[in-house]
N, C-alpha and C positions, 0 to 999 in steps of 0.2 A: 512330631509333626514336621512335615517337610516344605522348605519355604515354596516349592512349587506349589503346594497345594491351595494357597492363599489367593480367595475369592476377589481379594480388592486389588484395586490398581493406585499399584504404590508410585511413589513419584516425590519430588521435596516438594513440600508444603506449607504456606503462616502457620503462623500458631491458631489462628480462629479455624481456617479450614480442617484443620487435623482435629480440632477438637470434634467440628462438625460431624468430620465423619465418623469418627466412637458414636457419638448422640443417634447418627443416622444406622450406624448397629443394633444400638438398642430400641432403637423406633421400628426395624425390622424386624428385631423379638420381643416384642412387648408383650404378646401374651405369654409366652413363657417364663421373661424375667418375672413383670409384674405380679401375674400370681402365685409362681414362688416366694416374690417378696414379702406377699400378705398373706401365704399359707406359714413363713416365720416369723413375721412380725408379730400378728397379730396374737398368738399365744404370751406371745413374748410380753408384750403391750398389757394386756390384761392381766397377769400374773403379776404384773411390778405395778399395777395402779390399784388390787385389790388389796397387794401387799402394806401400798402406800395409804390406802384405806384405812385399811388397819391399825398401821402404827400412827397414824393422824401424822403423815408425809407427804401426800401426795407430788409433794412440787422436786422428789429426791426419788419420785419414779419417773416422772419426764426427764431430769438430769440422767440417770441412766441410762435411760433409753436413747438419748441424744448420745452417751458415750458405748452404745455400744454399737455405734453403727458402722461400723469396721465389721465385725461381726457379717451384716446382713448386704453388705456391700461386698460381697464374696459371691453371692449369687450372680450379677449382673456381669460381675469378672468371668465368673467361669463360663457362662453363657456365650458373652460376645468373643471371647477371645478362643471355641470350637466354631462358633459360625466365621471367624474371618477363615479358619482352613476349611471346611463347605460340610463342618460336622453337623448336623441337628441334635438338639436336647431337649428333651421332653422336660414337664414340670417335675416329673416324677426322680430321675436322673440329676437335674441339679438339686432337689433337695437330699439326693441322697449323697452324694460328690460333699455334700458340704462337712460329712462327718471327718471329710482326712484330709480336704482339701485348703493346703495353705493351712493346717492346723498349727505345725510347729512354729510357725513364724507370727501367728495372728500377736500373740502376748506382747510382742512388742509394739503393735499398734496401736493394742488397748494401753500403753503405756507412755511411755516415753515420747514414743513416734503419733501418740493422739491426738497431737495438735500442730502437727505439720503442716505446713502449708502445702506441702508437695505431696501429699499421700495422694492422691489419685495417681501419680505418674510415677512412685515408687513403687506400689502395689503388686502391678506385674510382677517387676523384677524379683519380688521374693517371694511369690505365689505362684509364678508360672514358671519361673526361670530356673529357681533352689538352687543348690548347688552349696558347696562351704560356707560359712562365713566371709573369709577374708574375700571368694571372690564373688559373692554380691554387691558386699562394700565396693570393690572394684568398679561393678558395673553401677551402683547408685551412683558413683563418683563419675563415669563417665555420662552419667545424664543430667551431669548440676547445670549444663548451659542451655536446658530447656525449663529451668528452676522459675524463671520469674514469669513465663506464661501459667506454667502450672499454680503457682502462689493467685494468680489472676483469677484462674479458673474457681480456685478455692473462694475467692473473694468475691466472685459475683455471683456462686451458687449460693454462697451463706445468704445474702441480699435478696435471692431469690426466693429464699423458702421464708426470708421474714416478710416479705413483699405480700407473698401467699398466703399466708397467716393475714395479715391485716386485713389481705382484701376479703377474704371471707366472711370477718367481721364486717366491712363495709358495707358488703354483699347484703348483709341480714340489712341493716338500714335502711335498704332500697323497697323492702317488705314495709315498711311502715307508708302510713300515711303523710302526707310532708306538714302537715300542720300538728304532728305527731312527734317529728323528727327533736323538737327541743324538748319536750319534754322526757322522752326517751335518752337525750345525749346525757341531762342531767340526771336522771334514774340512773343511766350507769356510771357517772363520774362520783355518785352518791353511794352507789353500791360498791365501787373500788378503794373507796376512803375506808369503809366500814364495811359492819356484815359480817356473814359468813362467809368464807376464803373458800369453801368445799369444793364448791358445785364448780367457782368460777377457775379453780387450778385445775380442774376435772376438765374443763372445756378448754384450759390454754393445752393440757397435754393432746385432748384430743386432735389439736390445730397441726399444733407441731408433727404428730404422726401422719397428718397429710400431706404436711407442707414436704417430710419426709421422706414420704412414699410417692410423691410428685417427683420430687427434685433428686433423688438419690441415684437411682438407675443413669440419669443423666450426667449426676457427677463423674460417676466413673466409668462412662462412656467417654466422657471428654478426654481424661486419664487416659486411657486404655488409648487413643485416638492418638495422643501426644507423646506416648508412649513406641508407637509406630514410626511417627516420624521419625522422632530421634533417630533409631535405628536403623532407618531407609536413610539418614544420610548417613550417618556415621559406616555400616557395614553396607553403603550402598547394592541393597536388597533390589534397587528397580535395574540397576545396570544387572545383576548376575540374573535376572527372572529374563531380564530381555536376551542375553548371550546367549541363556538354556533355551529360549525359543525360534532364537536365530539359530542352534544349532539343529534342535529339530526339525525346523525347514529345510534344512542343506540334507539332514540325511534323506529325508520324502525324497528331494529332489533326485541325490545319488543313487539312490534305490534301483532304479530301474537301467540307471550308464550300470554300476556294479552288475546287476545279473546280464548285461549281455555283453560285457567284459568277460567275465568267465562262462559264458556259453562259447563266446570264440576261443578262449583258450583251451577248453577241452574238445572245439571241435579240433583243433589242432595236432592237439595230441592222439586224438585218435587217428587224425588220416595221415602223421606218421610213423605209426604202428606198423600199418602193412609194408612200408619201405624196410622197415628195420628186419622185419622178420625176412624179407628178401635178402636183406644184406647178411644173415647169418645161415644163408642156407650154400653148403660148401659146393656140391656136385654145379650147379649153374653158374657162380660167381669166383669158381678158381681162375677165368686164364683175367677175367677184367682184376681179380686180387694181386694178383702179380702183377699182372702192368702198371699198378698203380703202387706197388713193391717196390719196382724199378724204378720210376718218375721218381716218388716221393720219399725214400726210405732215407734218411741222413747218414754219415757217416760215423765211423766211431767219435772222431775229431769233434763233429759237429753237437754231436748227443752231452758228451763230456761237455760244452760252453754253454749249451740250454741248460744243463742242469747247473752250474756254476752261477747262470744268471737267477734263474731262479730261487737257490739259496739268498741270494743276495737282497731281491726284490722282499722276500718274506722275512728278511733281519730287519729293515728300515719301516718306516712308518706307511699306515695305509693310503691311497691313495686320496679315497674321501676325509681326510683327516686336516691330511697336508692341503687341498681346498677350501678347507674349513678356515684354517691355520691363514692362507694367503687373503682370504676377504674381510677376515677381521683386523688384520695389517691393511687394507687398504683403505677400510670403513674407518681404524683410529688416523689414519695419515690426512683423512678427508678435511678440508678446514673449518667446516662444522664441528666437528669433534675436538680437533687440535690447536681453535683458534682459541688465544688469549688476547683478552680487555682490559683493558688498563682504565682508570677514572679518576681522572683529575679536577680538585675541586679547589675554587679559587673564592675567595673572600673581597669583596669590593666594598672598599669603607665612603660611604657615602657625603656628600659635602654638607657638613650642618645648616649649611644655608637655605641650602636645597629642602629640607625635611624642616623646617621653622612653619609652625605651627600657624597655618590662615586664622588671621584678625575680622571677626564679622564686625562688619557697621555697626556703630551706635542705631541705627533703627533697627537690626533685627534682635536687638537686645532689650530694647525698649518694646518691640509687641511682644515679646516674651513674657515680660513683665504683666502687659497690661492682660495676656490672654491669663496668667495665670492669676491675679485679679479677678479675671472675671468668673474663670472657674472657680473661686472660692466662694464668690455670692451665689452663683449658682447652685454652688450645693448647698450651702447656709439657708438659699428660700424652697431648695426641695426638703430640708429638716424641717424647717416650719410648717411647708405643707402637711407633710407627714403626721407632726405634732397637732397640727390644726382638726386633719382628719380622726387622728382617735380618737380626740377630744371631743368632737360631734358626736360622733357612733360609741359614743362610751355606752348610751343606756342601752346600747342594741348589744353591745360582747359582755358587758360588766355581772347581768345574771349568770353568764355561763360560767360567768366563776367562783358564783355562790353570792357575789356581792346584791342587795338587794335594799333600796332604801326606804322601801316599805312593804309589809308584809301580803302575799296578794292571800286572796279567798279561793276555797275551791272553784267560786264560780267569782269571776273579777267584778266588779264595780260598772264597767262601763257594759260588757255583756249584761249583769241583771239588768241597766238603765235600758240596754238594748231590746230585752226580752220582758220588759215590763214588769218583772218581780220588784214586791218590795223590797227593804233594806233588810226587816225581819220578816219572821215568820210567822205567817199566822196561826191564828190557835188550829181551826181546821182544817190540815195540811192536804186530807182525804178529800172530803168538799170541795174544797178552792181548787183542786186539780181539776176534779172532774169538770165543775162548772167550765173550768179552761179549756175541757177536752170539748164538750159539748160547744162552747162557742168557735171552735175551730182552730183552737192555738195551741196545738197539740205540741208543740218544740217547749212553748211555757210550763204547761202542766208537767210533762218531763223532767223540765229541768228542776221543778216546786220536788217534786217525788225523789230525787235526785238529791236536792239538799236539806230536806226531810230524812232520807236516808243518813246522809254524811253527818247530820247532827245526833240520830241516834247514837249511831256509831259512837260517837264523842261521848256521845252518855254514858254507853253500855262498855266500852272497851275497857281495856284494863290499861293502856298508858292514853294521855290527849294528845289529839292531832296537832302537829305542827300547823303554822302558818303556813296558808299556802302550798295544803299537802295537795298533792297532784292524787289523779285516780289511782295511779302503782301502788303510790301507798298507801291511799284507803283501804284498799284491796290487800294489802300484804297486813294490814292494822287489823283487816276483818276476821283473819285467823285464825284471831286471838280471843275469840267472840265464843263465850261459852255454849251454846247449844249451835247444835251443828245447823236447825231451819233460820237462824241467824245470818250463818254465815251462808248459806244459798241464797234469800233474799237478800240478801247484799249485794254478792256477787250477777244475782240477775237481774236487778234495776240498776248496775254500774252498766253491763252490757246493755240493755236497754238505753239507755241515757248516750254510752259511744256510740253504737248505732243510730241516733237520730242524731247528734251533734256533727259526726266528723261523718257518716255518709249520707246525713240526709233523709235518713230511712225512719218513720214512723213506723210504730206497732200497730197492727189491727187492733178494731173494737174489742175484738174477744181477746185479743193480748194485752191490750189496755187495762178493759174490764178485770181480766185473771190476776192483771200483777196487780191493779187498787184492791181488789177484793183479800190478796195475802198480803199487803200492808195492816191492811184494818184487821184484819184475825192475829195478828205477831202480837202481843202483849207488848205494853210501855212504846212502841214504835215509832209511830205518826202521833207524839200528844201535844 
């Protein structure tokens, strides 16, 4: 590839703007990179998490796939670094480019060089450049003085992809209902203590390969980007693209003085053609031959001194030479050239009197004192505050950390007091509902059908419910419920019960009516 042929305009650059523009390469082939990306990744992806499956690893298939993105960061390289010369690649093209391309050199990425901070802006150099050994090393080495933007660059894409990851997590949060939200934060602060590990590695590798496949193509765009500059300054690439374009201008211009430069000189020559042949023609031009005989013919004397000068002129040097010879004597005699500078440097010792170090007043030593005094209480009554402040709001963070000074109920104390249930339950949990439905208090009756349900439960399960079990884990208790029309009415008078609690929503009479009516048919249920 020829540096003429290069689409961007080069120029010295910061370190953010050169990254900028790699990123702005790949944002101008995103659908090429992109789905090359996910046309390798993802085979990739699935074969080391079934594998991880398998061997009960899964958390040793997301590590690998994290090492081997060297690997798929070969795509975006060879993509962006044909479109900056004006080549187009098809999806098809760079995944095929990828079986030779930068193979001999990958192994050291996946090694040694894996944890580089510079790999994005070494990449190039042994992917595109190749060449010996000794002289890539060369060329790494002459790109160590753009080492600590690149280490940068590495440090804020890593931030990027875990930033990305989290927020996705967040993102789901946002799906819940906010009176939902605490209960949910501990369901999952409960399920990362304990549990099963499967599902939840399964979803951190899924994160990661987005966070991946987001942030990757841009990693080494920034590379590639930085990778540019350096060598636009170092082999100042913008000055020689600008001379090759200034030269092209000058020939356009020349173009047309040239052809009518030599349209005059062949007319030239041709009209005196006809003189010449006049002058060789004997019968008309004998008597003017001779008189011009007689005028100009020299004599022996004089023939023998021309030819004596002339040896002499063709022994000694040529005349354009000796020219040459006298302007470069004049140009070293010039006193630009032939001025010398002398520099004298002198040492002045100064009077210690002079340099005696200003004595501040006793007062401004004295507010120094007292300011720093005062910043000390200062900070000592924002610690108190601070200490005051948690101290308050203990009962509002201290569940969230499991701590809990008494046990709550599925349904709390002050909501039953609220929703007019009693403390137990009555014998006829079926009855009592209804009659509630019928009087119009249809959030009560719900909630009766509700913890009729969660006491069965308790009865029927195979371990008892914690204090305080929230619905997730009724729901996840109900599982375990030997007959499967068990574990359906469960699960659809818990939905029942969320639906009118947190949106408000009552079931219709015939919804109502359907669910009391498979209470009362369940055996042992409502007793």
């Amino acid at each position: 590839m020829r540096i003429e042929d290069l689409t961007l305009v080069l120029r010295p650059r910061g370190g953010f703007q050169a990254a900028d523009l790699g990123m702005g390469l790949v944002r101008a082939n995103a659908r090429v990179i992109w789905l090359a990306w996910l046309a390798l990744v993802l085979p990739v992806a699935l074969a080391l998490n079934l594998a991880g499956w398998y061997l009960d690893m899964l958390w040793l298939a997301g590590l690998l796939l994290w090492w081997l993105k060297p690997v798929f960061e070969r795509i975006p390289l060879y993509v962006i670094s044909r479109a900056a010369f004006g080549e187009q690649v098809s999806v098809g093209q760079a995944l095929r480019a990828q079986a030779g391309f930068g193979l001999g050199r990958l192994p050291a990425y996946l090694l040694w060089r894996r944890l580089g901070l510079a790999r994005s802006l070494m990449m190039p150099v042994d992917m595109l450049e190749g060449g010996p050994p000794s002289l890539r090393r060369q060329r790494r080495h002459a790109l160590l003085g753009e080492y600590g933007m690149a280490a940068l660059v590495t440090w804020l894409m890593a931030h990027f992809e875990l930033l990305l990851s989290v927020g996705i997590v967040a993102l789901s949060g946002l799906m819940l209902p906010p009176d939902m939200l605490g209960d949910a934060a501990r369901e999952l602060w409960e399920n990362i203590r304990s549990g099963d590990h499967t599902y939840r590695v399964l979803v951190m590798n899924l994160l990661a390969l987005v966070a991946m496949t987001v942030i990757g193509p841009l990693y080494v765009g920034a590379g590639f980007g930085l990778y540019l500059d350096a060598r636009t300054r170092r082999e100042a690439w913008d000055i020689e693209l600008g001379l090759r374009r200034l030269r092209q201008r000058l020939l356009a211009l020349h173009r047309p003085l040239s052809a009518a430069l030599l349209a005059f000189g062949l007319g030239l020559l041709l009209t005196a053609s006809p003189l010449a042949q006049a002058q060789d023609t004997p019968a008309d031009t004998a008597p003017v031959s001779k008189q011009v005989s007689d005028v100009d013919q020299p004599g022996p004397a004089k023939q023998a001194a021309s030819a004596t000068a002339r040896s002499a002129t063709d022994a000694t040097t040529p005349a354009s030479e000796q020219a040459f010879a006298r302007a470069v004597t004049q140009a070293y005699a010039h006193p630009d050239f032939g001025q010398q500078r002398q520099r004298q440097e002198r040492v002045v010792e100064q009077d210690p009197a002079a340099t005696k170090p200003i004595q501040l007043p006793d007062l401004f030593a004295g507010l120094a004192r007292v300011l720093s005094t005062l910043g000390g209480v200062v900070l000592w009554v924002l610690l108190g505050i601070a200490l005051l402040a948690i101290v308050l709001t203990a009962r509002r963070w201290l569940p969230w950390l499991g701590w809990q000074r008494a046990p709550q109920l599925a349904l709390s104390q002050i909501e039953q007091q609220a929703l007019g249930l009693p403390d137990t339950l009555p014998d006829g949990i079926a009855d009592h509902a209804q009659r509630l439905w019928q009087q119009g208090r249809g959030r009560q009756a719900m909630a009766l059908l509700y913890r009729g349900s969660v006491a069965a439960l308790d009865r029927l399960g195979q371990q008892p419910l914690p204090a305080g079990a929230t619905e997730a884990q009724c729901l996840r208790a109900a599982r375990q419920l030997p007959e499967a029309s068990q574990r359906e009415l469960f699960s659809d008078t818990v939905r029942s019960w969320q639906q009118t609690a947190w949106a408000g929503q009552l079931p219709s009479e015939a919804g109502f009516a359907q669910l009391l009516q498979r209470l009362r048919q369940q055996p042992g249920w409502l007793t």
